[in-house]
N, C-alpha and C positions, 0 to 999 in steps of 0.2 A: 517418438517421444523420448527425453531426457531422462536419463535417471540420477538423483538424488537421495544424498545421504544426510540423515537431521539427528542431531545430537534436542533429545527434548528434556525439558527439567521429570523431575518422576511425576509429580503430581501431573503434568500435564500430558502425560503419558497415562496415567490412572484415568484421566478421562477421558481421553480419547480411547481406551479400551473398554472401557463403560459404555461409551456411546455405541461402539462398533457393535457390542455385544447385545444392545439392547437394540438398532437398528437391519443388524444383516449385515450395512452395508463394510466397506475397505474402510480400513486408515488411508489408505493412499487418495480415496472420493472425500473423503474428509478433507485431509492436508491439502487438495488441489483446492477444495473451496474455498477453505479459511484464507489461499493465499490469492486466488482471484478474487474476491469481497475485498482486500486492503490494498493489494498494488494499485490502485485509482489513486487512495489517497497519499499514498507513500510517492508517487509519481506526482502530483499535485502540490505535494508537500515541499519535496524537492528542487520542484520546480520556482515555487513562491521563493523559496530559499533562496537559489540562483539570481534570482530579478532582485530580489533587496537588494545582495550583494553588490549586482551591478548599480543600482541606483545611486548607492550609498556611499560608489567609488568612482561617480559621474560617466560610468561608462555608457548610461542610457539615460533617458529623461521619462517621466511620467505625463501624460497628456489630462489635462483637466477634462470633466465630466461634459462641461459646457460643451466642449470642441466636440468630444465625442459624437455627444447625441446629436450638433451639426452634421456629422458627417453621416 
Protein backbone atom coordinates (compact mmCIF):
# COMPACT_ATOMS: atom_id res chain seq x y z
CA UNK A 1 0.00 0.00 0.00
CA UNK A 2 1.11 3.63 -1.01
CA UNK A 3 1.67 6.21 1.30
CA UNK A 4 0.39 9.71 0.89
CA UNK A 5 0.76 13.03 1.99
CA UNK A 6 -2.60 15.67 2.02
CA UNK A 7 -2.34 19.10 2.75
CA UNK A 8 -6.26 19.62 4.21
CA UNK A 9 -8.09 23.13 4.51
CA UNK A 10 -8.54 23.43 8.82
CA UNK A 11 -12.07 23.10 8.77
CA UNK A 12 -11.85 20.02 6.98
CA UNK A 13 -9.55 18.76 9.27
CA UNK A 14 -11.80 19.82 12.23
CA UNK A 15 -14.06 17.42 10.85
CA UNK A 16 -12.65 14.79 9.98
CA UNK A 17 -11.28 14.89 13.66
CA UNK A 18 -14.67 15.05 15.02
CA UNK A 19 -15.67 12.15 13.18
CA UNK A 20 -12.66 10.13 13.99
CA UNK A 21 -13.41 10.94 17.54
CA UNK A 22 -16.83 10.19 17.69
CA UNK A 23 -16.42 6.82 15.53
CA UNK A 24 -12.99 4.94 16.74
CA UNK A 25 -12.31 4.76 13.56
CA UNK A 26 -8.61 6.29 11.32
CA UNK A 27 -8.35 9.42 9.39
CA UNK A 28 -6.63 7.23 7.03
CA UNK A 29 -10.36 4.69 6.85
CA UNK A 30 -11.94 7.88 6.31
CA UNK A 31 -9.57 9.61 3.67
CA UNK A 32 -9.51 5.97 1.73
CA UNK A 33 -13.30 6.23 1.47
CA UNK A 34 -14.06 9.61 0.64
CA UNK A 35 -11.57 8.94 -2.23
CA UNK A 36 -12.91 5.49 -3.35
CA UNK A 37 -16.82 7.01 -3.40
CA UNK A 38 -15.52 9.97 -6.06
CA UNK A 39 -12.71 8.41 -8.24
CA UNK A 40 -15.84 6.78 -10.42
CA UNK A 41 -17.01 9.97 -11.08
CA UNK A 42 -13.86 11.86 -11.48
CA UNK A 43 -12.81 9.04 -13.93
CA UNK A 44 -16.26 9.35 -15.74
CA UNK A 45 -15.88 12.87 -15.66
CA UNK A 46 -12.68 12.85 -17.32
CA UNK A 47 -13.45 10.59 -19.57
CA UNK A 48 -16.83 12.39 -20.96
CA UNK A 49 -14.27 15.23 -21.23
CA UNK A 50 -11.82 13.53 -23.56
CA UNK A 51 -14.78 12.28 -26.11
CA UNK A 52 -16.25 16.04 -26.46
CA UNK A 53 -12.82 17.10 -27.00
CA UNK A 54 -12.46 14.40 -29.62
CA UNK A 55 -15.82 14.92 -31.14
CA UNK A 56 -15.59 18.49 -31.37
CA UNK A 57 -12.10 18.23 -33.23
CA UNK A 58 -13.62 15.59 -35.75
CA UNK A 59 -11.38 13.19 -34.48
CA UNK A 60 -14.31 10.61 -33.75
CA UNK A 61 -17.79 10.61 -34.76
CA UNK A 62 -21.03 9.92 -32.48
CA UNK A 63 -23.40 7.01 -33.69
CA UNK A 64 -27.02 7.91 -33.57
CA UNK A 65 -29.52 6.08 -31.10
CA UNK A 66 -31.21 4.38 -34.13
CA UNK A 67 -28.04 2.39 -35.18
CA UNK A 68 -27.36 1.64 -31.77
CA UNK A 69 -30.24 -0.15 -30.70
CA UNK A 70 -29.92 -1.92 -34.40
CA UNK A 71 -26.93 -3.33 -33.38
Amino acid sequence: MASVSLRLPDDVTQRLDHLVALTGRSKTFYMVEAICEHIDDLEDLYLAEQRMIDIRAGRTQTIPLEEVMKR
